[in-house]
PADO-823149 format. One line per 5 residues: number of its first residue (from 1); their letters; for each residue x, y negated, z of N, C-alpha, C. Coordinates in nm, 3 decimals, decimal comma, always signed. Layout:
BEGIN
NUM) a) X/Y/Z/X/Y/Z/X/Y/Z; ...
//
This chain:
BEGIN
1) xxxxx) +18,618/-8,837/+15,483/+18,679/-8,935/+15,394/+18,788/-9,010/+15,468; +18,915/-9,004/+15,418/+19,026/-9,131/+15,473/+18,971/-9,261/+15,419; +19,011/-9,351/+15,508/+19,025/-9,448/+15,471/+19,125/-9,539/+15,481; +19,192/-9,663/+15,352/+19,312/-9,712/+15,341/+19,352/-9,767/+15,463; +19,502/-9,744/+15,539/+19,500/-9,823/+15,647/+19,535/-9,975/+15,661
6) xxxxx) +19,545/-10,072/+15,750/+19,539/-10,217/+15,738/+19,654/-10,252/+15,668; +19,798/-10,165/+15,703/+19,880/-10,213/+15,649/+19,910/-10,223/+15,471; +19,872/-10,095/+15,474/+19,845/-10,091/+15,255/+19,779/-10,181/+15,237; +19,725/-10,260/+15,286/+19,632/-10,371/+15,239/+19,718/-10,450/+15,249; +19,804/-10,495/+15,322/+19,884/-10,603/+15,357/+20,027/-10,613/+15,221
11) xxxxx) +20,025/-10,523/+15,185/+20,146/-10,491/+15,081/+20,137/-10,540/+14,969; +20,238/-10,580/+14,910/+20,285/-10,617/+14,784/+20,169/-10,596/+14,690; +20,145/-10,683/+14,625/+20,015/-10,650/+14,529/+19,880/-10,632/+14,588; +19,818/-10,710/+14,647/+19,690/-10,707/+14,719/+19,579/-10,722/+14,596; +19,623/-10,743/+14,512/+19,508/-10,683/+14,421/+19,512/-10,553/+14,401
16) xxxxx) +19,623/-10,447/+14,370/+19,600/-10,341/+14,338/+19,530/-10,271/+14,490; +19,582/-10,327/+14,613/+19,473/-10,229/+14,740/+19,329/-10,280/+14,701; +19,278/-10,421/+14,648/+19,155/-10,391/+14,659/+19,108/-10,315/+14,512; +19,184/-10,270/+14,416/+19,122/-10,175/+14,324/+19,114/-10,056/+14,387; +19,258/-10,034/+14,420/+19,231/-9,889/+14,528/+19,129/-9,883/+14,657
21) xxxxx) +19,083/-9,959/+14,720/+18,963/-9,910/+14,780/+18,791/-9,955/+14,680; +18,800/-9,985/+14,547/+18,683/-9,999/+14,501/+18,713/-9,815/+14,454; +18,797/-9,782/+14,424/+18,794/-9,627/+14,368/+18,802/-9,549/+14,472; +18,763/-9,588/+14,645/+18,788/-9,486/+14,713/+18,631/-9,476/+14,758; +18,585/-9,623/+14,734/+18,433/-9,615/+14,776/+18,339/-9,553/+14,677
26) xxxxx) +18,384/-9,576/+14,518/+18,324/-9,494/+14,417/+18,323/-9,339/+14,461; +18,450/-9,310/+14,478/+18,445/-9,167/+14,508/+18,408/-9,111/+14,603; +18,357/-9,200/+14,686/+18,293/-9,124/+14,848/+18,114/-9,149/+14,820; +18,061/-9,180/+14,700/+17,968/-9,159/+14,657/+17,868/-9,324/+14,661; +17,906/-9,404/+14,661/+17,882/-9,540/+14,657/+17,794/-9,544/+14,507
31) xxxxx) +17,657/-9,558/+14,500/+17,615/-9,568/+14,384/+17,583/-9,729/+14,337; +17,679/-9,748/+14,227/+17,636/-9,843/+14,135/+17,543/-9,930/+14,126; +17,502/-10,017/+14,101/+17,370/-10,072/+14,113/+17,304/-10,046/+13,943; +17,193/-9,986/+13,926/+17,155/-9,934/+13,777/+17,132/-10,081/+13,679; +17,166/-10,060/+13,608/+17,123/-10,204/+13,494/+16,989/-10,164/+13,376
36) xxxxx) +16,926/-10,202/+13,394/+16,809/-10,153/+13,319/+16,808/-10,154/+13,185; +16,755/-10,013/+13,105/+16,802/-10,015/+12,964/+16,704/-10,084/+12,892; +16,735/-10,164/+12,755/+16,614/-10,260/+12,706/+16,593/-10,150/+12,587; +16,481/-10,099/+12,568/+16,461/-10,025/+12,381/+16,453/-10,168/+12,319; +16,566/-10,123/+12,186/+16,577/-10,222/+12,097/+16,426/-10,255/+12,035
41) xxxxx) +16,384/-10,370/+11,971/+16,289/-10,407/+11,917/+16,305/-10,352/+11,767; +16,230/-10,318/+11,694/+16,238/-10,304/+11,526/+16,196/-10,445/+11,483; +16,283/-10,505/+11,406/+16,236/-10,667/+11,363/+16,120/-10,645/+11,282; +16,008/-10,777/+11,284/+15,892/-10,737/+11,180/+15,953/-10,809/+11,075; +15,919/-10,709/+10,948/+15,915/-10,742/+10,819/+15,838/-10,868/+10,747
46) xxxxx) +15,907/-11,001/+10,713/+15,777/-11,070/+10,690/+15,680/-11,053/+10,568; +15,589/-11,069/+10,556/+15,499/-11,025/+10,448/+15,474/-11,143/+10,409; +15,385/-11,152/+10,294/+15,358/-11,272/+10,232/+15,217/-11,237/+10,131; +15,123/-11,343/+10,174/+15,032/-11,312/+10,129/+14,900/-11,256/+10,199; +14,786/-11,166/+10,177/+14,676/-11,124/+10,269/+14,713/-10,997/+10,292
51) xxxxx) +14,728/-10,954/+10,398/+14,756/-10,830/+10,416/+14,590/-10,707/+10,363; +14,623/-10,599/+10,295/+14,502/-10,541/+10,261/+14,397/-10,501/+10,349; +14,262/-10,508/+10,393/+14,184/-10,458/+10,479/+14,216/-10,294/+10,487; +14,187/-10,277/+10,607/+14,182/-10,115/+10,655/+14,059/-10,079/+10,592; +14,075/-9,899/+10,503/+13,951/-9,887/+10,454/+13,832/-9,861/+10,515
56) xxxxx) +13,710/-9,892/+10,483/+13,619/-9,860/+10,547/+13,646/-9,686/+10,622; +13,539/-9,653/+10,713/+13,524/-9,502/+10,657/+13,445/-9,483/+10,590; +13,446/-9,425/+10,543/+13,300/-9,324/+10,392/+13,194/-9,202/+10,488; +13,137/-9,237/+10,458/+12,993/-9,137/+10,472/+12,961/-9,062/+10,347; +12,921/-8,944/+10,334/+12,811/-8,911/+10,224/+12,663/-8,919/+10,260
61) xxxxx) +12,676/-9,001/+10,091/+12,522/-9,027/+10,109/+12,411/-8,999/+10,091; +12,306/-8,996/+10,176/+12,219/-8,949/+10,213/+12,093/-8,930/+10,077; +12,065/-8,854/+10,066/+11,998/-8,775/+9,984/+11,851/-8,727/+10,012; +11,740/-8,784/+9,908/+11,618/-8,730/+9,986/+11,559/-8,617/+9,892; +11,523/-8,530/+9,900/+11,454/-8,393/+9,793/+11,285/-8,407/+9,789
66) xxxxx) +11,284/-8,470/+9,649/+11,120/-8,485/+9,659/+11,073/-8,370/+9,722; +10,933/-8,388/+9,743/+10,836/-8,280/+9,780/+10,802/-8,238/+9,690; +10,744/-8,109/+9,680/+10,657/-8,060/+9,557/+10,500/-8,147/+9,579; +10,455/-8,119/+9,480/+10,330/-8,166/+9,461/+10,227/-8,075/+9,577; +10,140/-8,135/+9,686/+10,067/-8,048/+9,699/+9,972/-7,979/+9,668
71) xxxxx) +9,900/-7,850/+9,619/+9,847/-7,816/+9,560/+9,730/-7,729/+9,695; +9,644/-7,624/+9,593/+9,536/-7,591/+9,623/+9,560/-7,434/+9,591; +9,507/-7,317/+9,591/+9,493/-7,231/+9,522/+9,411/-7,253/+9,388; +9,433/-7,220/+9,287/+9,372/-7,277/+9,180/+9,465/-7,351/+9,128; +9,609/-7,465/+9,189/+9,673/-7,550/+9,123/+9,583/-7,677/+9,130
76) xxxxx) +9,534/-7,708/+9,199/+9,479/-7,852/+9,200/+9,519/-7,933/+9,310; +9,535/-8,037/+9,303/+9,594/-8,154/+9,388/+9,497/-8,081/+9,533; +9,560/-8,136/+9,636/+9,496/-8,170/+9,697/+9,466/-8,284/+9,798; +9,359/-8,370/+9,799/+9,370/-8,499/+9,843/+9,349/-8,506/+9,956; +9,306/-8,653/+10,012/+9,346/-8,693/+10,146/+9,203/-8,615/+10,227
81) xxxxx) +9,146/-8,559/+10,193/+8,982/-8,471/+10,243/+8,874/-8,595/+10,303; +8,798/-8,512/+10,357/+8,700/-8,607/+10,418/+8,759/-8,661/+10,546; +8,674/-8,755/+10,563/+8,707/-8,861/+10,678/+8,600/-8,961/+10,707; +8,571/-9,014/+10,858/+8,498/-9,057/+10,913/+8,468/-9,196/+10,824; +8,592/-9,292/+10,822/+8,581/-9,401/+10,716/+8,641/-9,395/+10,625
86) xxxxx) +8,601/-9,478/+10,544/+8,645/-9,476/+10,393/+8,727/-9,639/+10,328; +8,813/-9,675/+10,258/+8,819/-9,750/+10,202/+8,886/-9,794/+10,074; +8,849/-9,925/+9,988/+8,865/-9,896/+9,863/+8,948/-9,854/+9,802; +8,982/-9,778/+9,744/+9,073/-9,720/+9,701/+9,186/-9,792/+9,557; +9,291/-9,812/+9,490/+9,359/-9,849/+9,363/+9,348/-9,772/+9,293
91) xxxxx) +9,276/-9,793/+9,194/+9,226/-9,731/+9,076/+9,357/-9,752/+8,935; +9,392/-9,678/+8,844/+9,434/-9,664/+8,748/+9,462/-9,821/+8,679; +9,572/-9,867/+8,635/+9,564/-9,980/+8,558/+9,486/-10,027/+8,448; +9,450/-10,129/+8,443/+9,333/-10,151/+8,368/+9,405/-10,080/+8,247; +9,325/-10,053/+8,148/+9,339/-9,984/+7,990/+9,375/-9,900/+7,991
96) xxxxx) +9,445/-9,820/+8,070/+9,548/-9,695/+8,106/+9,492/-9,582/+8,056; +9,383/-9,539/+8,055/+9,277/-9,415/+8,052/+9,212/-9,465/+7,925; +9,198/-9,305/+7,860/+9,123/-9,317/+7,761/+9,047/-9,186/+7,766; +8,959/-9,182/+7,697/+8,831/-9,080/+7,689/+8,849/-8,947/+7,621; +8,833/-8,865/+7,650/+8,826/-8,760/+7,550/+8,674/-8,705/+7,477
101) xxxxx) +8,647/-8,638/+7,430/+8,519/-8,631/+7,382/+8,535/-8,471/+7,337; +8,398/-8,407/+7,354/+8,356/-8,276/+7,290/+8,234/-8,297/+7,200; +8,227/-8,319/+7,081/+8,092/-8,349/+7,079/+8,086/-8,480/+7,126; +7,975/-8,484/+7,202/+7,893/-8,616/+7,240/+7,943/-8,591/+7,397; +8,022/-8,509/+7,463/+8,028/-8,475/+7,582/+8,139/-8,567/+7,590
106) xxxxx) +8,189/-8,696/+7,707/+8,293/-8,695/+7,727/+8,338/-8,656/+7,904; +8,479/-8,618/+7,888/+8,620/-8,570/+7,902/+8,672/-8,690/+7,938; +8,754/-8,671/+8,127/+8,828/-8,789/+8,160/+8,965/-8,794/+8,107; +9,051/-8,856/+8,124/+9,159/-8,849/+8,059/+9,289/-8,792/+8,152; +9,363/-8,681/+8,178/+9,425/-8,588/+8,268/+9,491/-8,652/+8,346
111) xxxxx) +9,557/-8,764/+8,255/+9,653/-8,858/+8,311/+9,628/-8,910/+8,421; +9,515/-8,975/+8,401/+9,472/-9,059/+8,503/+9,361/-8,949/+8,587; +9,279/-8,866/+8,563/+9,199/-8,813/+8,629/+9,204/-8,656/+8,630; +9,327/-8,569/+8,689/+9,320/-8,473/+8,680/+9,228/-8,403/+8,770; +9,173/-8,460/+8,870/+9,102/-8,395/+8,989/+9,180/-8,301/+9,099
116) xxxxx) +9,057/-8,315/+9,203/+9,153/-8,327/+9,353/+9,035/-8,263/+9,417; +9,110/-8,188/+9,518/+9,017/-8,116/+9,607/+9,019/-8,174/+9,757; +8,915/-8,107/+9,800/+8,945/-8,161/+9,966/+9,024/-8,011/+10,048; +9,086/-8,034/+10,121/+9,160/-8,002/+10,188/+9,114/-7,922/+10,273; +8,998/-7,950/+10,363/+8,883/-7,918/+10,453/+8,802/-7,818/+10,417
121) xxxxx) +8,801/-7,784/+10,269/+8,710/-7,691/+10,229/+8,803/-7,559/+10,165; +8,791/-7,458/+10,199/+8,857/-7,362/+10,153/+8,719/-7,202/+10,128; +8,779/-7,118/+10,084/+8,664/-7,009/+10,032/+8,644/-6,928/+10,151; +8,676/-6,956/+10,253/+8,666/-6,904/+10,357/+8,529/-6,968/+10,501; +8,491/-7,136/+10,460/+8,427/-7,180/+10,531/+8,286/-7,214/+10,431
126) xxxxx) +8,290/-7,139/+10,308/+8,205/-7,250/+10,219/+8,067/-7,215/+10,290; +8,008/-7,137/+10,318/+7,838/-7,105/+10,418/+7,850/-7,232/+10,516; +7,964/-7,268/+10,579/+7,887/-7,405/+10,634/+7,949/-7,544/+10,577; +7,995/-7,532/+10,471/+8,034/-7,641/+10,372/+7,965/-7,682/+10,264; +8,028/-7,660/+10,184/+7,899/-7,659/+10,051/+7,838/-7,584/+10,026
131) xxxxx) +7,777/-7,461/+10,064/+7,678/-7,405/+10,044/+7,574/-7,440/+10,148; +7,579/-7,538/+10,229/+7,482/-7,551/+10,355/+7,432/-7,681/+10,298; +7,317/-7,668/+10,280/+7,232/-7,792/+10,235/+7,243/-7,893/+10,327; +7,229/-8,048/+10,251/+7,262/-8,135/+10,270/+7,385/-8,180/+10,322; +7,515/-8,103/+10,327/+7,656/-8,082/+10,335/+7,715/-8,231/+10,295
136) xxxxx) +7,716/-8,205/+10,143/+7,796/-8,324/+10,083/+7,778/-8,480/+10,132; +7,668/-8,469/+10,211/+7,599/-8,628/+10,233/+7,689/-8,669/+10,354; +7,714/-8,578/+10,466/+7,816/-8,578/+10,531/+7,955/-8,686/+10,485; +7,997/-8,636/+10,331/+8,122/-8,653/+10,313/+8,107/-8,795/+10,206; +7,989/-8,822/+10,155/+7,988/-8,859/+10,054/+8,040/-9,023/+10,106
141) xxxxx) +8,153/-9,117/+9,995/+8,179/-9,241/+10,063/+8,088/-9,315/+10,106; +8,075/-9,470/+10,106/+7,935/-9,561/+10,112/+7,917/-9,594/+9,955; +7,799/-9,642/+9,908/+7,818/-9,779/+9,777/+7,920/-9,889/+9,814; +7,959/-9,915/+9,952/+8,021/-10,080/+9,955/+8,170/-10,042/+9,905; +8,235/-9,925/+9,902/+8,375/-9,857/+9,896/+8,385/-9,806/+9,766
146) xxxxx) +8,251/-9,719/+9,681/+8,289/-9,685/+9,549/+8,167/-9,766/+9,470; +8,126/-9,859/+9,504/+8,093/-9,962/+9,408/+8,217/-10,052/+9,358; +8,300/-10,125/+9,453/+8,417/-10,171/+9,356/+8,546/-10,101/+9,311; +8,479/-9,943/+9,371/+8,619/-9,873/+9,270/+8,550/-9,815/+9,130; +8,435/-9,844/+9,113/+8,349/-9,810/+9,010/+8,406/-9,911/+8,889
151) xxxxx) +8,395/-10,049/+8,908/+8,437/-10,159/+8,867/+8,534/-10,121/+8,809; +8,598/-10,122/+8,913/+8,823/-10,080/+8,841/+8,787/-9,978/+8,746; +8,776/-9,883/+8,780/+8,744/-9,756/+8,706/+8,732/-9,798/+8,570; +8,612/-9,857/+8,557/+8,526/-9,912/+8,413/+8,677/-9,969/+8,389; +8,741/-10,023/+8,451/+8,838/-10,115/+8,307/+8,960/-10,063/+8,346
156) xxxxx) +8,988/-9,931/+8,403/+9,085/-9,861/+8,390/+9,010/-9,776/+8,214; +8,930/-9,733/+8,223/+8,899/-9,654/+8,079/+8,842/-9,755/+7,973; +8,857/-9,868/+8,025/+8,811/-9,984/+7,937/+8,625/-9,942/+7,901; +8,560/-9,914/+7,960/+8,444/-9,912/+7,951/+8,388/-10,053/+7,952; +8,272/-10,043/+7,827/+8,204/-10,167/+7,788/+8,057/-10,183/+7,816
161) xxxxx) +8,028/-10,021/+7,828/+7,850/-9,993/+7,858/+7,827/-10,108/+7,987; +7,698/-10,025/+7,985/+7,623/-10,123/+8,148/+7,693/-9,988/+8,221; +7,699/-10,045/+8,369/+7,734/-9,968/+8,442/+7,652/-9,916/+8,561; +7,512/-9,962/+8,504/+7,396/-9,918/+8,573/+7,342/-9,753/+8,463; +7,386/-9,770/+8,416/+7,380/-9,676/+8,303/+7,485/-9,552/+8,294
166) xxxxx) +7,587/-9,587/+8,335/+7,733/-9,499/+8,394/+7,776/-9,432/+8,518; +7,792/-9,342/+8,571/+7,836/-9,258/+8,682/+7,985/-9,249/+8,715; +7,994/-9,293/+8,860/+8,092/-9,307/+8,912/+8,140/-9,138/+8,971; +8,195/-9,066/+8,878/+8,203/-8,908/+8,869/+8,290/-8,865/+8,974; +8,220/-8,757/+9,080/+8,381/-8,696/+9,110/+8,357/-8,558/+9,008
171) xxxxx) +8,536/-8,572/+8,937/+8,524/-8,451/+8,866/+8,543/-8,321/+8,911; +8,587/-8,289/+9,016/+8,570/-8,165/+9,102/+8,452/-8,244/+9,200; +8,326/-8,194/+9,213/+8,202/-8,259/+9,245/+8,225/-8,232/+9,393; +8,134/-8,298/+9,504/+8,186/-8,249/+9,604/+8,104/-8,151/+9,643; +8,033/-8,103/+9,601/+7,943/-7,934/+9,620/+8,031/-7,848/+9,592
176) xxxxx) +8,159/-7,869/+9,484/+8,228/-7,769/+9,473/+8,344/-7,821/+9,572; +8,376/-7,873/+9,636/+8,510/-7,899/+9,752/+8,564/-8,050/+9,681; +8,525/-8,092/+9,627/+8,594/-8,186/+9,526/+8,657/-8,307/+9,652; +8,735/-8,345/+9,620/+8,813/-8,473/+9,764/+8,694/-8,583/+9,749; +8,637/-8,633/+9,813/+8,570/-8,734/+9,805/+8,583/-8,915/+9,781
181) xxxxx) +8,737/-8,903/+9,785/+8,739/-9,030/+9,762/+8,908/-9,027/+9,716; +8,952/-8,967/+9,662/+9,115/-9,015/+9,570/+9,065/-8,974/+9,437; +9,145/-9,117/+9,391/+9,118/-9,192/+9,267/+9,137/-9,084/+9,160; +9,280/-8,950/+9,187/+9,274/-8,836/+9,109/+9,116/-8,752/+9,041; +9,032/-8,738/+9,157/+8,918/-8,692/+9,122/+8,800/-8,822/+9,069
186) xxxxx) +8,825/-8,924/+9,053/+8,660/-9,029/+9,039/+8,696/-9,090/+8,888; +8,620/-9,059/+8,811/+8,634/-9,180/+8,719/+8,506/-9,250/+8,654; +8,490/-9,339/+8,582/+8,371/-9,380/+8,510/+8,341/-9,311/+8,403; +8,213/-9,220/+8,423/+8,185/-9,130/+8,346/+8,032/-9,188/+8,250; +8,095/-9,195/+8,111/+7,974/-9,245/+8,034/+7,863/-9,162/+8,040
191) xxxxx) +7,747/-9,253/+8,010/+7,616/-9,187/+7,954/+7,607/-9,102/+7,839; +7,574/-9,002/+7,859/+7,631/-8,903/+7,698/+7,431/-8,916/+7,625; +7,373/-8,979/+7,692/+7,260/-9,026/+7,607/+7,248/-9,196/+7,521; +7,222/-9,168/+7,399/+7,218/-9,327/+7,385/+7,116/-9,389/+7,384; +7,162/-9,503/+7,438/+6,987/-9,557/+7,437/+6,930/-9,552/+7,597
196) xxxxx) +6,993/-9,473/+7,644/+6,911/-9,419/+7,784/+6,908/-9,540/+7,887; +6,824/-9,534/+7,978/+6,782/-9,619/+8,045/+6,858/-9,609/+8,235; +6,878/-9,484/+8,231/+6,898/-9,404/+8,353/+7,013/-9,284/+8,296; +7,080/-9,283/+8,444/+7,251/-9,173/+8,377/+7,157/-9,063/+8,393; +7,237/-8,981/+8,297/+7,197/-8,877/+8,260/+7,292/-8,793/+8,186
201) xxxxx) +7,406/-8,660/+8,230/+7,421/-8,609/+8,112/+7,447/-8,491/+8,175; +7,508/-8,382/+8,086/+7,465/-8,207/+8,138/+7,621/-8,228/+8,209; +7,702/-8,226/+8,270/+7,822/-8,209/+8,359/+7,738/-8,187/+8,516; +7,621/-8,265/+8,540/+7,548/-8,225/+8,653/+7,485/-8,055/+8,661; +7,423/-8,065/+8,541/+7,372/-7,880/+8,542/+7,488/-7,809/+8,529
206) xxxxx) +7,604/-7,808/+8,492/+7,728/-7,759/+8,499/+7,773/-7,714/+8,643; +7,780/-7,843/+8,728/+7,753/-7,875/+8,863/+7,737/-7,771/+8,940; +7,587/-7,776/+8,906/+7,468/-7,679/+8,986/+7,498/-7,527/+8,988; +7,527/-7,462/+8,808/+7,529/-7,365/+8,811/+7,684/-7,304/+8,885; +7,785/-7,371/+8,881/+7,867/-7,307/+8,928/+7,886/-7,277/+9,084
211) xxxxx) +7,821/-7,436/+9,200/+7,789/-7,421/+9,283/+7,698/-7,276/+9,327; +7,616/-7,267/+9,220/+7,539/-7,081/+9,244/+7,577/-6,987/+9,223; +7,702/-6,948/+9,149/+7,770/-6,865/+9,167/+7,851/-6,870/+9,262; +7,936/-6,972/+9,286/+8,039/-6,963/+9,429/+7,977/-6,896/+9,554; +7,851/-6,960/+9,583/+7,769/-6,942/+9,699/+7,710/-6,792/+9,665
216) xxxxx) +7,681/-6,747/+9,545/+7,602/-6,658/+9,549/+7,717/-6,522/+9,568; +7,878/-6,556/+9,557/+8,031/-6,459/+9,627/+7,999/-6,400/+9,441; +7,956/-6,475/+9,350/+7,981/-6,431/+9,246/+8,113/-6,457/+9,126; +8,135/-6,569/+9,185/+8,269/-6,664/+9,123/+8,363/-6,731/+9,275; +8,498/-6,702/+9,316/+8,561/-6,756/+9,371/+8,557/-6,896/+9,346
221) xxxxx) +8,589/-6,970/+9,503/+8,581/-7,154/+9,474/+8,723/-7,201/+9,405; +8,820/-7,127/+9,373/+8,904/-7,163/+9,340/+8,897/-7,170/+9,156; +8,848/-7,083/+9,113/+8,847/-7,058/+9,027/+8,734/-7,177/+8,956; +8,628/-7,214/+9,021/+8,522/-7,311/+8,977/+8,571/-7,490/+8,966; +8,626/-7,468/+9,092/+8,717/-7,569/+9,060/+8,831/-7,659/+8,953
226) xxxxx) +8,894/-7,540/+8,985/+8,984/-7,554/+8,835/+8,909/-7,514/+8,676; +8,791/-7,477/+8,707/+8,777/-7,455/+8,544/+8,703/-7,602/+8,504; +8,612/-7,636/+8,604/+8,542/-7,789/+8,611/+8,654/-7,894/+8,583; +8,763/-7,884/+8,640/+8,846/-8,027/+8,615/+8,933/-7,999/+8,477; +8,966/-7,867/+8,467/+9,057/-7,910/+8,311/+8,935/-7,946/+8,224
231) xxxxx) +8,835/-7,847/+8,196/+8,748/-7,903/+8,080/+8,603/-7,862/+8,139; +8,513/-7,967/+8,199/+8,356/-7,924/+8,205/+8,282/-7,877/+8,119; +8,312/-7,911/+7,987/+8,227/-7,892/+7,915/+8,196/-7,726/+7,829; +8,396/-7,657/+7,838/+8,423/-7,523/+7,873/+8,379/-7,439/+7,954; +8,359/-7,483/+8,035/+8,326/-7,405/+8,190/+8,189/-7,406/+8,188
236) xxxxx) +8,082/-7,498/+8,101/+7,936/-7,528/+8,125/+7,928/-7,418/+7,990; +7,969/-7,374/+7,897/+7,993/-7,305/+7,811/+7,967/-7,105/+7,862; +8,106/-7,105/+7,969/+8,145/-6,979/+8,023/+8,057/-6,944/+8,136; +8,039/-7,070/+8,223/+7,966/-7,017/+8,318/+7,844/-7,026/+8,351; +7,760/-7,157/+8,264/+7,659/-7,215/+8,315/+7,507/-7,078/+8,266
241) x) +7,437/-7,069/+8,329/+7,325/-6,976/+8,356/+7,196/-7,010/+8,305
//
């Protein structure tokens, strides 16, 4: 690189030598000092008023798919089975149930008492279930648990009799697998004698005989079951001996 000598500096116009050496130092590579670029701002718009909330996000919502009913072979409920303790159970709203009748035979009302099996008993264990004597005593509740569901009972079917006189029924019995204690299978079952002093009516020999065929591998338990809870008094008809 030349550089201007003392005397060009000294010459006529000493401003133009010092432009001419700012363009000699530019050009010998003298860098600038950088000025920093600002990004323009975008002005805010003023608004007026509440600005709208951001929308939530959305979910879909959650959805539950009843269960089916559980059942039995045969189509019968099946209830909570036997169990070590027991307790009282909610019986049907008072008046809710009404009676059916055959004759002098009565018939619980489906609504309220379609009957229920136990769970525990299937046609596969019945030799040491209900066919094994003294079985049911095993399962059977206390008096302190279906004495006041006896009560409810009576004024779920609006029963007026004595109730020393009335049977606290399971309608699938528990000789035949019957659940021992949901309210589906128990109801207050009248005296089909009048006058009588002591319960008494044929749904027990009904009972018996079908229990002797199941056991005797002459009638499946499924089948005894379900014919006892739609109509006993049918089934004491078809099957009883």
């Amino acid at each position: 690189m030349r550089v201007a000598s003392r005397a060009a500096l000294r010459g006529p116009g000493r401003r133009s030598g010092l432009i001419i050496a700012a363009v000699v130092l530019t050009a010998c590579g003298a860098s600038p000092t950088a000025t920093a670029r600002t990004t323009p701002t975008t002005p805010t718009t003023p608004t007026t008023g509440t600005s709208p909330a951001a929308p939530l996000p959305t979910t879909s919502p959650t959805t539950t798919t009843p269960l089916p009913p559980t059942t039995v072979p045969g189509g019968l409920r099946a209830g909570p089975g036997a169990r070590s303790t027991y307790e009282v159970e909610a019986q049907p709203v008072p008046g809710s149930c009404r009676y059916r009748y055959v004759g002098p035979d009565p018939l619980p009302d489906p609504g309220c008492t379609p009957g229920a099996v136990d769970p525990g008993v299937s046609q596969a264990d019945i030799a040491t279930t209900i066919c094994a004597t003294g079985w049911t005593a095993t399962v059977r509740p206390p008096e302190d648990v279906t004495g006041p569901e006896k009560v409810a009972s009576a004024g779920a079917y609006g029963y007026q009799g004595s109730l020393a006189t009335a049977e606290y029924d399971h309608l699938v019995p528990l000789e035949l697998g019957g659940d021992p204690n949901d309210p589906a299978n128990l109801w207050l079952e009248p005296n089909d004698l009048a006058g009588a002093t002591s319960f008494h009516n044929s749904k027990d020999d009904v009972e018996g005989a079908l229990r002797r065929l199941v056991c005797a591998g002459r009638l499946p338990l499924a089948t005894a079951q379900e014919a006892i809870a739609a109509d006993w008094v049918t089934a004491g008809q078809q099957y009883r001996t």
